[in-house]
C-alpha atoms as one frame of an Amber mdcrd trajectory, in Angstrom:
protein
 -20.025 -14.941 -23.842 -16.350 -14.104 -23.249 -16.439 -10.650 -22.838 -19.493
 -11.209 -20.690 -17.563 -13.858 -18.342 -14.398 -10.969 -18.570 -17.096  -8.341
 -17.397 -18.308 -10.413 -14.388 -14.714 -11.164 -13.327 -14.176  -7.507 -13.438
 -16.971  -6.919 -11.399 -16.282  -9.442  -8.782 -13.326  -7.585  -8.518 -13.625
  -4.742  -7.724 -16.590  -5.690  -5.383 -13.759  -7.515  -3.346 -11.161  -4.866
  -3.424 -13.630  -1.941  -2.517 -14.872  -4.522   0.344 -11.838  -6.090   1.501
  -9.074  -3.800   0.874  -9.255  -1.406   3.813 -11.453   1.071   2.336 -14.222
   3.081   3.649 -15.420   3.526   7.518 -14.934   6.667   9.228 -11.443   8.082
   9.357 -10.070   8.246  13.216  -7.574  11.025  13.849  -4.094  10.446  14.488
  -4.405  11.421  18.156  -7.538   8.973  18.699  -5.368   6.070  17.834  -3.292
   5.685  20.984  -1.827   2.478  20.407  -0.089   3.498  17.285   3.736   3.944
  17.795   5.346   6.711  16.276   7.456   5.871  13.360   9.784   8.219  12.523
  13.453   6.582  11.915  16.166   8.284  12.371  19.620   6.815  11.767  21.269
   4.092  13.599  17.830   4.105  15.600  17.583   0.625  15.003  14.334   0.352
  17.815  12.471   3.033  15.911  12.720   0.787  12.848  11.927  -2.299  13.776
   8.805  -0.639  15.553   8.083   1.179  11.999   8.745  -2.601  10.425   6.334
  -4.253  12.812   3.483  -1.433  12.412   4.407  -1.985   8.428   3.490  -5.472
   8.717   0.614  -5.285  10.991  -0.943  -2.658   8.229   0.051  -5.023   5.861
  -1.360  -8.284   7.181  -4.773  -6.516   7.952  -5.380  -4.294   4.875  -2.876
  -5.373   1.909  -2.638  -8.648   1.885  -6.279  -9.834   0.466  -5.404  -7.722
  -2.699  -1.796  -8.137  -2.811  -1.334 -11.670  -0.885   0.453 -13.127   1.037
   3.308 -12.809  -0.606   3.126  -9.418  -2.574   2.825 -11.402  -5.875  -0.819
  -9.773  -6.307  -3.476 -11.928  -8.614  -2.412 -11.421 -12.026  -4.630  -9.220
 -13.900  -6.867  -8.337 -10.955  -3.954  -6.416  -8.439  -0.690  -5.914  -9.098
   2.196  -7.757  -7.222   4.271  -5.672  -4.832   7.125  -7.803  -4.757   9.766
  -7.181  -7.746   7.410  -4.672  -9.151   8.966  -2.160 -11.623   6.177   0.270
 -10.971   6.676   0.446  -7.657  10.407   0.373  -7.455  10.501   3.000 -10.045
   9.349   5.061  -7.507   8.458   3.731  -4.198   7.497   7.648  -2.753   4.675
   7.073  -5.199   3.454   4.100  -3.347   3.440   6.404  -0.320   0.551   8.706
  -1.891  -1.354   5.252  -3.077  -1.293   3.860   0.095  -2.588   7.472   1.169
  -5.083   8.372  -1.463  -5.971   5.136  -3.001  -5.585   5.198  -6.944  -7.869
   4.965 -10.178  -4.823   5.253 -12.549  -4.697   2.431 -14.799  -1.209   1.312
 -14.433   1.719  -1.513 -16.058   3.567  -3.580 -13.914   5.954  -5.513 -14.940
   4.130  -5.703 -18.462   0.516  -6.131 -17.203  -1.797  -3.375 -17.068  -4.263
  -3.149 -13.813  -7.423  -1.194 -13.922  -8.811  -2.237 -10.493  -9.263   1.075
  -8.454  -7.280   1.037  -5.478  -9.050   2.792  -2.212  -7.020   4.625   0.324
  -5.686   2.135   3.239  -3.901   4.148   6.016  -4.748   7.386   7.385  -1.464
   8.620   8.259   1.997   9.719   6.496   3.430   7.870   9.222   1.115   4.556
   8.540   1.887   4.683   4.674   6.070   5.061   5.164   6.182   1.902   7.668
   3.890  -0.141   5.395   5.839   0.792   1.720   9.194   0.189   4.305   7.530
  -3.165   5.052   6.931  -3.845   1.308  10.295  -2.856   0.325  12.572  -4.621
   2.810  10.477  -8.006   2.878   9.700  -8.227  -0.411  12.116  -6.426  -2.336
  15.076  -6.693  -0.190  15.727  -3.531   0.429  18.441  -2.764   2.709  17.746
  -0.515   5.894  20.114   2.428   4.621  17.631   2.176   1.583  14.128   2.508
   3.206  12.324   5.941   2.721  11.647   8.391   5.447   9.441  10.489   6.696
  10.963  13.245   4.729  10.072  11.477   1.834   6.543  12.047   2.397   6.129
  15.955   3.551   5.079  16.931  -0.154   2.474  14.454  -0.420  -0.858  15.616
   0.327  -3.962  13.078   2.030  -6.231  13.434  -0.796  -8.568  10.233  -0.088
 -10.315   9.971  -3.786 -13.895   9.730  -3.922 -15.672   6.366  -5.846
């Protein structure tokens, strides 16, 4: 009965995530979506990051936050929190491609091991940098000398996976 209950859970799951995380539709190019600001910081641009912040959040508020919540603590066992995650902050560029490419690694954070598949949720390197930025200042108090940039993301390649 347990393991039944456990499967069904499971299930439910990752029903909701591949449902309400973002995932699937038709991918618009870059250049279709007009009202996208470009993000690239450079520094001391303090404008260009705040706009990268505020598209970071927007992402985040329509895409992350039914998985992750709202307040990147995640559902324990189900989706991994954001906030004070060691997996994560062991390598935040790595968050860039799984924000890119969605995930089926089974992963630890901070102890608990996640299996839920993770679809892709942005389409753009640009997209992925502001909403990890997001995640890291808000959550994780990073410091705006400490938030990636674009460079970080030139040797990742958009990969969506396939479920």
């Amino acid at each position: 009965m347990k393991r039944f209950t456990f499967l069904s859970v499971i299930t439910v799951s990752s029903a909701i995530l591949l449902s309400s995380c973002g995932g699937g539709g038709t991918k618009e190019s870059s250049s279709a979506n007009e009202n996208t600001p470009k993000e690239e910081v450079k520094t001391g641009d303090n404008a260009a990051l705040t706009a990268q912040l505020q598209l970071g959040e927007k992402i985040y508020k329509e895409k992350c936050i039914v998985c992750h919540q709202i307040d990147a603590k995640g559902v324990p066992g189900a989706f991994p929190p954001l906030a004070g995650s060691d997996y994560l902050l062991a390598d935040p560029k790595r968050g860039i491609a799984q924000t890119l490419n969605g995930s089926n690694l089974e992963m630890v954070v901070n102890g608990v091991t996640y299996k839920a598949p993770m679809t892709p949720q942005v389409q753009t390197k640009e997209q992925a940098v502001a909403v990890i930025n997001y995640v890291l200042k808000t959550f994780n108090g990073y410091t705006d000398d400490k938030l990636l940039k674009m460079e970080d993301a030139e040797d990742i390649e958009i990969n969506p996976i396939k479920l």
